[in-house]
C-alpha positions as CSV (number, residue, x, y, z in Angstrom):
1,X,0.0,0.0,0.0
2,X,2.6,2.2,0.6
3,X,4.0,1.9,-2.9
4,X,1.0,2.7,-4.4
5,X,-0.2,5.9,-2.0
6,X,3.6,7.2,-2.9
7,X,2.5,6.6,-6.9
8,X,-0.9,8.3,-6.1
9,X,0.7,11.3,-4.1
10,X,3.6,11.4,-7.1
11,X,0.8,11.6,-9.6
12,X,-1.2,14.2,-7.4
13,X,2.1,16.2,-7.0
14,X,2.5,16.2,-11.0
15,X,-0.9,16.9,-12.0
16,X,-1.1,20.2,-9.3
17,X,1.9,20.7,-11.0
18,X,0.8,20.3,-14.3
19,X,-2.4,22.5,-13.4
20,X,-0.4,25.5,-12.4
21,X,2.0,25.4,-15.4
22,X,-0.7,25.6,-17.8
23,X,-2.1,28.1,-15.4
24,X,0.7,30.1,-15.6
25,X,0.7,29.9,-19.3
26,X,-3.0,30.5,-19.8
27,X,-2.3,34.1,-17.2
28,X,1.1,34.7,-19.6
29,X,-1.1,34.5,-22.9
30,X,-3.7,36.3,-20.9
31,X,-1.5,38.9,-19.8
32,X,-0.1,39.3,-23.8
33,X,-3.3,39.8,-25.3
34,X,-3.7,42.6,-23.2
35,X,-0.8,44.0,-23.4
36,X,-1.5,43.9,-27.1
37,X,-4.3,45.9,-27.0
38,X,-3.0,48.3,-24.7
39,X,-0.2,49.0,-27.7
40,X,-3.2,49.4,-29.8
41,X,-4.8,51.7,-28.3
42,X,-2.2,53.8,-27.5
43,X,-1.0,53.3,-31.3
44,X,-4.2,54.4,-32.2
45,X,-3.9,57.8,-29.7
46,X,-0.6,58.3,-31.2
47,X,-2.0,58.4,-34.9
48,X,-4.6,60.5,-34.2
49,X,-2.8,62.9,-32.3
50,X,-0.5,63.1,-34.9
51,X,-3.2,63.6,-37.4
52,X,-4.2,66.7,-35.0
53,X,-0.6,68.3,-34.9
54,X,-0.3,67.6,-38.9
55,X,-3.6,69.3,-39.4
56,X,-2.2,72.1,-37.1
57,X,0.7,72.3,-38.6
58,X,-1.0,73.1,-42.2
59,X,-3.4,75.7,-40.9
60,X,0.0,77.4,-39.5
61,X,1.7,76.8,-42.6
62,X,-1.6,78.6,-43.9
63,X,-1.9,81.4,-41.7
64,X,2.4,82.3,-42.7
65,X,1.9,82.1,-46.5
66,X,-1.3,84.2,-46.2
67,X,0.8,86.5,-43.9
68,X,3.7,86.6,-46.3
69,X,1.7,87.7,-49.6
70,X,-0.1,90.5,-47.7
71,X,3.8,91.7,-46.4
72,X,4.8,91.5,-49.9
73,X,1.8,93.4,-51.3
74,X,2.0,95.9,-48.4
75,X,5.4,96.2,-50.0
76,X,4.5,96.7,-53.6
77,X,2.2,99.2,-52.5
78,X,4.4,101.5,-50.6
79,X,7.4,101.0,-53.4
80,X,4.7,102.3,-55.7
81,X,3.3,104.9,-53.4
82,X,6.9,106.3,-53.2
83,X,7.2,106.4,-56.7
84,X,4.2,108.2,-56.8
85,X,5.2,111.1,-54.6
86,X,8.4,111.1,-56.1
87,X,6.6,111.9,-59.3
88,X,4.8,114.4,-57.9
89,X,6.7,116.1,-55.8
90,X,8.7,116.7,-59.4
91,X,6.2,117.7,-60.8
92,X,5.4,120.5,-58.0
93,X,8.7,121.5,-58.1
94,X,8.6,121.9,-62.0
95,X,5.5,123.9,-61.5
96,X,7.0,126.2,-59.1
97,X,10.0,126.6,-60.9
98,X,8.1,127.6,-64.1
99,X,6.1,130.0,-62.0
100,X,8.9,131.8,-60.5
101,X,11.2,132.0,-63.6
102,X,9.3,131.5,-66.7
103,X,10.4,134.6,-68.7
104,X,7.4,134.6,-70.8
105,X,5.3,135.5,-67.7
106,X,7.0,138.5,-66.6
107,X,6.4,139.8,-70.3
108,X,3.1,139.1,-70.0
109,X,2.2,140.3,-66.2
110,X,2.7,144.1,-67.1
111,X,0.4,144.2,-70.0
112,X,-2.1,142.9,-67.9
């Protein structure tokens, strides 16, 4: 008898043993699956966060380019508002310069 109870307790021993192995293994596999979709779920925050700081990104990209043509019409504008009152400002000095010493006035002014 006491051959046999040490083959039942050996055999008792090995399946408890057994038992928690695969228990161990099915917590391990557990524990991977979520682990796995942990990573996907923070893989998925990631790409859509990044979507968001792309889409950002453009509307700033945006918002410069838009800023930059108004700079460089403000630009044109002025170069051609200087031009302008460069013209005129010969002009008005033309004028007065005929007025003050056109000879053909002073002939002119005494018959008057």
């Amino acid at each position: 008898m006491s051959s046999s109870w040490w083959r039942l307790t050996n055999l008792a021993l090995y399946f408890v043993g057994s038992c928690q192995s695969v228990f161990l293994e099915v917590t391990c596999f557990v524990k991977t699956v979520d682990n796995r979709k942990i990573l996907e779920q923070q893989n998925a925050l990631i790409a859509k966060r990044l979507d968001e700081s792309l889409a950002a990104r453009n509307k700033l990209y945006e918002a410069n380019r838009k800023h930059h043509l108004e700079l460089c019409d403000m630009k044109h504008q002025i170069k051609s508002l200087q031009e302008e009152k460069a013209k005129l400002q010969e002009q008005l000095q033309t004028a007065q310069a005929c007025k003050y010493f056109d000879p053909c006035l002073d002939i002119v002014s005494p018959m008057i």
